[in-house]
C-alpha positions as CSV (number, residue, x, y, z in Angstrom):
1,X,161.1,155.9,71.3
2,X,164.5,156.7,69.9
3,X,166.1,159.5,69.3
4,X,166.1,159.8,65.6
5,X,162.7,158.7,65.9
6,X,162.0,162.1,67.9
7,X,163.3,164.5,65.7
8,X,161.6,162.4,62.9
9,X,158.3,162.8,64.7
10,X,159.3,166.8,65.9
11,X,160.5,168.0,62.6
12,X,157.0,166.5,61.1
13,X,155.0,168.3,63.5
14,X,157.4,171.7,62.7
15,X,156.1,170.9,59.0
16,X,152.7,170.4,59.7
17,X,152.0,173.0,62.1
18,X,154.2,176.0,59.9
19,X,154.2,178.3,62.8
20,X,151.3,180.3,61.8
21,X,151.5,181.8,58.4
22,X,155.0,182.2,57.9
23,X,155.8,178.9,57.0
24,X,158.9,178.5,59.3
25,X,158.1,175.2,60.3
26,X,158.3,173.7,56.5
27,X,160.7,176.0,56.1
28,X,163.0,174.4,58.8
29,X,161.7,171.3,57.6
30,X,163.0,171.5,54.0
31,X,166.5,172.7,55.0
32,X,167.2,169.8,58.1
33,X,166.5,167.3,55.1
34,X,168.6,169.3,52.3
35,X,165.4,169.7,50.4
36,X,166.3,173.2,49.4
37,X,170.1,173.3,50.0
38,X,172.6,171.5,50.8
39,X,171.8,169.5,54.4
40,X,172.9,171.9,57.3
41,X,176.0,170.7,59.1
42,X,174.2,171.4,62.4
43,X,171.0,169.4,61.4
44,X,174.1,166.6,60.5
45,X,175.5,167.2,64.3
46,X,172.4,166.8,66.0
47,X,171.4,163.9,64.0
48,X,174.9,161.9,64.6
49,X,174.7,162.6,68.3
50,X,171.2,161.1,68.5
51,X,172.5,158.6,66.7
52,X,175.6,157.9,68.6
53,X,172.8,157.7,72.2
54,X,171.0,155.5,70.3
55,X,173.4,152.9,69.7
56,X,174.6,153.3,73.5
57,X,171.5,152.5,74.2
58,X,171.0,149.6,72.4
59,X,174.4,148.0,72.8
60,X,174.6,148.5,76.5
61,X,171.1,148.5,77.9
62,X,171.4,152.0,80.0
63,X,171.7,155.3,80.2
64,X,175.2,156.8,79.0
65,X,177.5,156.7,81.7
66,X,175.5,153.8,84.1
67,X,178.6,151.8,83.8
68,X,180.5,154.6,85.7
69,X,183.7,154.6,82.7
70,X,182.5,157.0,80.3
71,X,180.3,159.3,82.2
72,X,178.0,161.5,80.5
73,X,179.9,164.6,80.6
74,X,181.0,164.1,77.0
75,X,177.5,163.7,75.2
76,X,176.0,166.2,77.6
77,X,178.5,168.9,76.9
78,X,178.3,168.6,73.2
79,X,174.3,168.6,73.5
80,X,174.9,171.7,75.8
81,X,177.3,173.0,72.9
82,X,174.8,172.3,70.2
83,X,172.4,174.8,72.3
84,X,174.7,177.4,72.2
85,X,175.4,177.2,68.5
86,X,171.4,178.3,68.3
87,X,172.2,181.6,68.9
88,X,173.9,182.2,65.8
89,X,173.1,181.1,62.2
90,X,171.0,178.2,61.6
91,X,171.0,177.9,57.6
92,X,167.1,177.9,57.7
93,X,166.3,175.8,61.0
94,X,164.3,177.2,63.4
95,X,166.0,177.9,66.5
96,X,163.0,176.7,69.1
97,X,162.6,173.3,66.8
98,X,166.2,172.3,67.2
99,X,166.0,173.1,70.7
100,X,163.4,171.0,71.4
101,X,165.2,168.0,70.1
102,X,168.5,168.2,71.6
103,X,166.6,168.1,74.9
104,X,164.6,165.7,73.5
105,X,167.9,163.4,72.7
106,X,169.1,164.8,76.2
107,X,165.8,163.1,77.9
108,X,165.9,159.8,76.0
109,X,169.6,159.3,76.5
110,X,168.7,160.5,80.6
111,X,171.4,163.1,80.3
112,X,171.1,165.8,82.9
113,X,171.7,169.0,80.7
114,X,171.4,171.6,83.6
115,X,173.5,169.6,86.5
């Protein structure tokens, strides 16, 4: 699975399962895709840096940082960043969804978030 694939697929199930009866889960869904605003820049971060471990991936075969150049301090301390960011405002995302991708991303792209 890639990653845009997984916050496809997460931001679906967010929709579908609308967190009860408060909605929050179509509401998240309506504002990652713009559908009621503007599209949040944060939704655009986390969306370019899956995007940016896909195409590592499929260029070069591995993991980012298996050819020992790079590394994967970069992507995982923006990933990590992107965390942090969720503790302040979220123009309508819900804070547990978006969490759940970026280690989502972090898993597919085998970046160690916590090491």
């Amino acid at each position: 699975m890639s990653c845009i694939d997984a916050i496809k697929s997460i931001n679906e199930k967010a929709r579908d399962e609308s967190f009860g009866r408060n909605r929050w889960g179509y509401v998240h869904y309506c504002n990652w895709h713009g559908l009621s605003r503007a599209k949040s820049p944060l939704a655009s971060m986390i969306e370019a840096l899956a995007k940016y471990v896909d195409d590592y991936h499929k260029k070069y075969k591995g993991p980012i940082g298996h050819d020992r150049i790079i590394g994967d301090e970069g992507i995982k301390n923006m990933l990590n960043g992107i965390i942090t960011l969720l503790n302040g405002e979220l123009d309508g995302l819900d804070g547990g969804t978006c969490d759940q991708i970026v280690r989502k991303i972090a898993e597919i792209g085998e970046i160690d978030l916590e090491g």
